[in-house]
C-alpha positions in Angstrom: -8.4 -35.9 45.8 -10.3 -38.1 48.4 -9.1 -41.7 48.2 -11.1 -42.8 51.1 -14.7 -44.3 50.2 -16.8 -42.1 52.9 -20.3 -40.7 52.8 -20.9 -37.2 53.6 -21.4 -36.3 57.7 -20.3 -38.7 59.8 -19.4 -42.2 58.7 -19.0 -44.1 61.9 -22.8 -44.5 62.4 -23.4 -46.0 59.0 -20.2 -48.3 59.1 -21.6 -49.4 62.1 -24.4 -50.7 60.8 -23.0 -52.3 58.6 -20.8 -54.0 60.8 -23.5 -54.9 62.7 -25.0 -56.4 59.6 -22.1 -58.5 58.2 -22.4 -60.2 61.6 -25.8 -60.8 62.7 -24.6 -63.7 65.3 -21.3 -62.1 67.0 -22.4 -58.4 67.8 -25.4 -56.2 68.4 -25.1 -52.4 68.0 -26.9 -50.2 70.0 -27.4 -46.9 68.1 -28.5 -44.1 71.2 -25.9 -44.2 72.7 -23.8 -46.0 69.9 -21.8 -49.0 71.1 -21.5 -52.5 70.2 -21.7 -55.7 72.3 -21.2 -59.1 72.3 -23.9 -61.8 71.6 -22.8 -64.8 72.6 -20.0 -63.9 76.1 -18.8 -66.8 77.7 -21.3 -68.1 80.5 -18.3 -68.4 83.0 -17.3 -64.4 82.9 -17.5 -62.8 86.1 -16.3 -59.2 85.2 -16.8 -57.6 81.4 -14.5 -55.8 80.0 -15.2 -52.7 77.5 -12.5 -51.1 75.0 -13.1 -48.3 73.0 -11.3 -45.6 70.9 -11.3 -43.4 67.7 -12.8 -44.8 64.7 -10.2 -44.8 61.4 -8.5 -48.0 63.4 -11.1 -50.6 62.3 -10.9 -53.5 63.0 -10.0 -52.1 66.6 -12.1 -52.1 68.8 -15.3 -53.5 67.8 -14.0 -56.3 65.5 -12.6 -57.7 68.8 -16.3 -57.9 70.4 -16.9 -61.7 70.9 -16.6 -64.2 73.3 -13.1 -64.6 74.4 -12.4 -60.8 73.9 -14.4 -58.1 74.7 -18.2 -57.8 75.8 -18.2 -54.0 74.5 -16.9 -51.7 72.4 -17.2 -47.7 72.1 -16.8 -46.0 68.9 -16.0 -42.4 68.5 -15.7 -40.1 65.5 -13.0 -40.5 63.5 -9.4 -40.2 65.7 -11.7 -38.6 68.5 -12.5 -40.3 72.2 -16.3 -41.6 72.5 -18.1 -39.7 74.8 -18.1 -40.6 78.2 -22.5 -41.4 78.0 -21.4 -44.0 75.4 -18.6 -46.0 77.9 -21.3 -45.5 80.9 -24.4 -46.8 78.9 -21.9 -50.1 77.4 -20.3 -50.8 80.5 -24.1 -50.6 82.4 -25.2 -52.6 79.5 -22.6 -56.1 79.9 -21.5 -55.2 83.8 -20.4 -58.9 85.4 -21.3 -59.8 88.8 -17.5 -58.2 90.0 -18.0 -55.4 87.3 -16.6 -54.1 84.6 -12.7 -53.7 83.4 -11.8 -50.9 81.1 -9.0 -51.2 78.8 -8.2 -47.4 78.1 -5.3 -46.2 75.2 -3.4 -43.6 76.8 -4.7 -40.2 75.2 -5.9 -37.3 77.0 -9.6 -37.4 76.1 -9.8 -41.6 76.0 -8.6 -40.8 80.0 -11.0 -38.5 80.6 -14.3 -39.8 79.3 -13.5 -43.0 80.3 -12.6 -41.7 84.0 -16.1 -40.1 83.9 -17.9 -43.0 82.6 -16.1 -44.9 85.4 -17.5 -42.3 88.6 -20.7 -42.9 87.0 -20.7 -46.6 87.8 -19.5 -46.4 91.0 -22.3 -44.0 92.0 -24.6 -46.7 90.8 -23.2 -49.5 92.5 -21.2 -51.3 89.8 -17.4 -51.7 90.8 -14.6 -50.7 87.8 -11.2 -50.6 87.6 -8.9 -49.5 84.4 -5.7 -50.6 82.5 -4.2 -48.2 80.6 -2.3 -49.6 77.5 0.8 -47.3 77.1 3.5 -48.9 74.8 4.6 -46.9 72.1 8.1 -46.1 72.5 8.1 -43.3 70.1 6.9 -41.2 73.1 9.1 -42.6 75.5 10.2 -39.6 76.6 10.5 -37.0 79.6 9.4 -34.1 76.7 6.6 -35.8 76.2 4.0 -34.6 79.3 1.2 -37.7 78.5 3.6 -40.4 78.4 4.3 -43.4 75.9 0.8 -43.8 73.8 -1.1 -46.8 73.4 -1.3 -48.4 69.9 -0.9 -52.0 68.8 -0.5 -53.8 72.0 -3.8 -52.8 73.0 -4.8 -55.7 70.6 -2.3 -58.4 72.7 -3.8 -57.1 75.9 -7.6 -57.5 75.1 -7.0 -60.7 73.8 -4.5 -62.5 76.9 -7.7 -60.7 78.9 -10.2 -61.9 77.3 -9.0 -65.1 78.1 -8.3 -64.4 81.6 -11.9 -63.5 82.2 -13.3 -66.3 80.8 -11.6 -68.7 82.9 -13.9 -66.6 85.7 -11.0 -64.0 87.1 -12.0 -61.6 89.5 -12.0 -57.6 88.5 -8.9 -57.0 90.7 -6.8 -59.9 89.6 -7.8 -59.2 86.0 -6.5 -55.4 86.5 -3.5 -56.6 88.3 -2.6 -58.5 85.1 -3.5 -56.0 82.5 -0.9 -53.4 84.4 1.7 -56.6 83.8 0.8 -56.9 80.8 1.3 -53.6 79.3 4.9 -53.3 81.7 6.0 -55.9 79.4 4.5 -55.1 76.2 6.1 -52.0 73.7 5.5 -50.7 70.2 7.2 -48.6 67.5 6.2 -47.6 64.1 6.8 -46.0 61.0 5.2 -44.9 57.8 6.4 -43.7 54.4 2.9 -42.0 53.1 0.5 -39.9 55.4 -2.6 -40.9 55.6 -5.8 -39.4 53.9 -7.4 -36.6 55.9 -11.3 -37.7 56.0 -12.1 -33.8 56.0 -10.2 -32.0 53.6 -8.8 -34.4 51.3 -5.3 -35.3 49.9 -2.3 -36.6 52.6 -2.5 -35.1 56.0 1.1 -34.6 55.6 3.7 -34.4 53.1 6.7 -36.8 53.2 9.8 -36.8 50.7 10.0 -40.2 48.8 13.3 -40.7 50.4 12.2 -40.1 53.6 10.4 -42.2 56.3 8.7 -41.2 59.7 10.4 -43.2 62.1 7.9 -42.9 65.4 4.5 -42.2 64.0 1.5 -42.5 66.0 -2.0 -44.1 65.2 -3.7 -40.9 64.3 -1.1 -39.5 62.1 1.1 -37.9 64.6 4.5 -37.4 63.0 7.6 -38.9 64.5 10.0 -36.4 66.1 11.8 -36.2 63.0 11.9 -37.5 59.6 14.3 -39.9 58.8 16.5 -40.8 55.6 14.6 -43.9 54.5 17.1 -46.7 55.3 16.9 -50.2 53.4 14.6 -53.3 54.2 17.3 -54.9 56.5 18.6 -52.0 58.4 14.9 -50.8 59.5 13.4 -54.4 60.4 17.0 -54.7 62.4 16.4 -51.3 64.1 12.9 -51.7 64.9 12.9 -55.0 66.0 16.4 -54.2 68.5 14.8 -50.9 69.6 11.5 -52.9 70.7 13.3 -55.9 72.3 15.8 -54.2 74.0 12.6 -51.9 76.0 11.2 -55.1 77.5 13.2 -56.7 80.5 16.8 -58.2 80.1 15.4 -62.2 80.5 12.9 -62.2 78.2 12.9 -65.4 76.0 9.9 -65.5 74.7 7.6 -62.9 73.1 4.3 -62.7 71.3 4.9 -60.4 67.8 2.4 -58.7 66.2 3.4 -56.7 63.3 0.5 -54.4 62.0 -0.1 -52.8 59.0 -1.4 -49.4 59.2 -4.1 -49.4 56.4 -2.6 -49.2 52.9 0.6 -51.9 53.8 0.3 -55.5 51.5 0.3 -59.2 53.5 3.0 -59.1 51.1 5.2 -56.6 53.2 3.8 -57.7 56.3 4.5 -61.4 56.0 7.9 -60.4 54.5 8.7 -58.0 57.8 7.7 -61.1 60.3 9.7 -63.2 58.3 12.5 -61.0 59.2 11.7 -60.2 62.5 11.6 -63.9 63.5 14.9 -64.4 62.5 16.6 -61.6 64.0 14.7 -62.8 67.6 15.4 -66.4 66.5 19.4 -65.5 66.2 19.0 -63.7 69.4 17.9 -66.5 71.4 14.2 -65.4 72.2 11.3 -67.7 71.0 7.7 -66.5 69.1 5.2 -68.6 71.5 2.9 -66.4 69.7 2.1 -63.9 66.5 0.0 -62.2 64.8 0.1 -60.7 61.2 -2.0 -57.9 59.6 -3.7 -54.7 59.7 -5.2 -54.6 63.3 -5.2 -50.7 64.4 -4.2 -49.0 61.5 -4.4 -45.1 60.5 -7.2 -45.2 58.1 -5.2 -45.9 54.8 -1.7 -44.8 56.3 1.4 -46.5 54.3 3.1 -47.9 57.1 3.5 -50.7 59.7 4.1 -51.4 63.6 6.1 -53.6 65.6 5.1 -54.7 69.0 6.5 -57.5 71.4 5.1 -58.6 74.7 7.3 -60.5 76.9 5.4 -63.7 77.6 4.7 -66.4 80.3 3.6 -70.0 80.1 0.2 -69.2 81.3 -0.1 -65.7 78.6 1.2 -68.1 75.6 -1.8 -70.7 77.1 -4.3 -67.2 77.3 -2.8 -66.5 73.5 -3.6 -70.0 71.7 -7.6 -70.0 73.9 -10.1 -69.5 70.8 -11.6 -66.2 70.0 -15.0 -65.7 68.7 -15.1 -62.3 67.4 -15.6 -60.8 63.7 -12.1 -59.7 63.0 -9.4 -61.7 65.5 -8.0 -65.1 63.9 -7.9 -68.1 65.1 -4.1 -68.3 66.9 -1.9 -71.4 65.9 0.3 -73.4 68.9 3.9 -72.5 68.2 6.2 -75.6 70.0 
């Protein structure tokens, strides 16, 4: 059986819309291409910046549309890249005076249609430049030919750049800064249900009740290897010293997200950063920043990610700048 609540075809257009719908004075969607943009972008924004991605993530990316975030979003089908006509037409459609800045997840056909979409717009004048969110440590590994994936952080970095822009940073600086960002920024995850698969029904993949996937990626890609599923303490310990340990040896302050992946409670979730806090508390490193709840989930995955980014005074300032968007809180001042 099909738990997910999808109309035959493709949902994305109609979910759109209705996005679009339930908020009248934050986005407008454009339907040929389909993208989304932002109504109301701060007057002092000098360079736009455009996200995009597979749909099943919601409220990434286009829940993050809105002044002090991003100026665009491109949708593709379900766990698929847009097409490279949508980024062009989105990027042409909120390009700054210095251009536009793409924030890019690191999988094979985001790179590609976003590179395209990018030659496109230089042959017509408009300058671009890319960060490429790659933080998931789960594919942190010489096997693996694409490199680490990009899942949760990609929320921290749209946000700390988002701010950036709107204090009127250039294109270059504002790629210079998203590379430091994601340097300093890392994920891991794990689920202990598959999620749904929006063609054929039932759990994409089966998983022992004693078991856990320790690694799983944002479209359902299994971990290396299943894992004997360990208890609350020992995985929230492993995760969050796995995570920590990846960014560099001085860091003493972080921002933490921990995400759900579709089906997880606020229950677990605030239960998990309770636990996280502590163990960074004990360990010396500050919170100057979090965020809790289901940001970039797999569609109604069982499941959740960590992700740290090792902060600066003036990313923690970035952090706690307000966001007008459908779907990104409003961030509390941690002193």
């Amino acid at each position: 059986m099909n738990r997910l609540f999808l109309p035959d075809g493709d949902p994305v257009p109609p979910a759109l819309r209705g996005f679009a719908d339930a908020h009248p004075r934050l986005v407008r969607l454009h339907e040929e291409p389909l993208f989304v943009t932002a109504r109301q972008p701060h007057p002092g924004r000098r360079t736009a910046l455009v996200s995009g991605g597979g749909s099943g993530h919601e409220p990434m990316h286009a829940g993050f549309v809105g002044r002090g975030m991003l100026d665009a979003a491109v949708p593709g089908r379900i766990f698929a890249s847009p097409h490279n006509r949508q980024v062009y037409e989105a990027s042409r459609a909120v390009a700054g005076p210095e251009g536009v800045l793409h924030v890019v997840k690191n999988y094979t056909g985001d790179r590609i249609n976003f590179g395209i979409a990018a030659e496109r717009l230089r042959a017509d004048g408009i300058p671009v430049r890319r960060v490429l969110v790659d933080d998931d440590l789960a594919t942190e590994s010489e096997e693996t030919a694409t490199g680490r994936r990009g899942t949760g952080a990609t929320v921290l970095v749209e946000k700390l750049l988002g701010a950036a822009a709107d204090s009127g940073m250039g294109l270059d600086e504002l790629a210079g800064t998203g590379a430091e960002l994601v340097a300093h920024s890392r994920s891991v995850a794990v689920a202990a249900r598959a999620q749904t698969s929006p063609t054929q029904g039932g759990e994409a993949f089966s998983l022992e009740e004693d078991r856990i996937e320790y690694g799983v990626g944002i479209h359902g890609e299994r971990a290396a290897t299943t894992v004997e599923r360990p208890s609350f303490e020992e995985l929230t310990d492993r995760m969050t010293r796995q995570v920590l340990t990846s960014l560099p040896p001085d860091t003493d302050q972080v921002l933490l997200l921990v995400n759900g992946l579709g089906s997880t409670t606020l229950l677990e979730l605030y239960t998990i950063h309770q636990r996280v806090s502590a163990i960074l508390t004990a360990r010396g490193v500050r919170v100057a920043g979090r965020l809790v709840g289901t940001f970039v989930p797999a569609l109604d995955m069982s499941g959740f990610s960590l992700t740290l980014t090792a902060s600066r005074p003036e990313w923690s300032s970035w952090w706690h700048q307000e966001a007008l968007t459908p779907a990104f809180p409003s961030t509390e001042t941690i002193r």
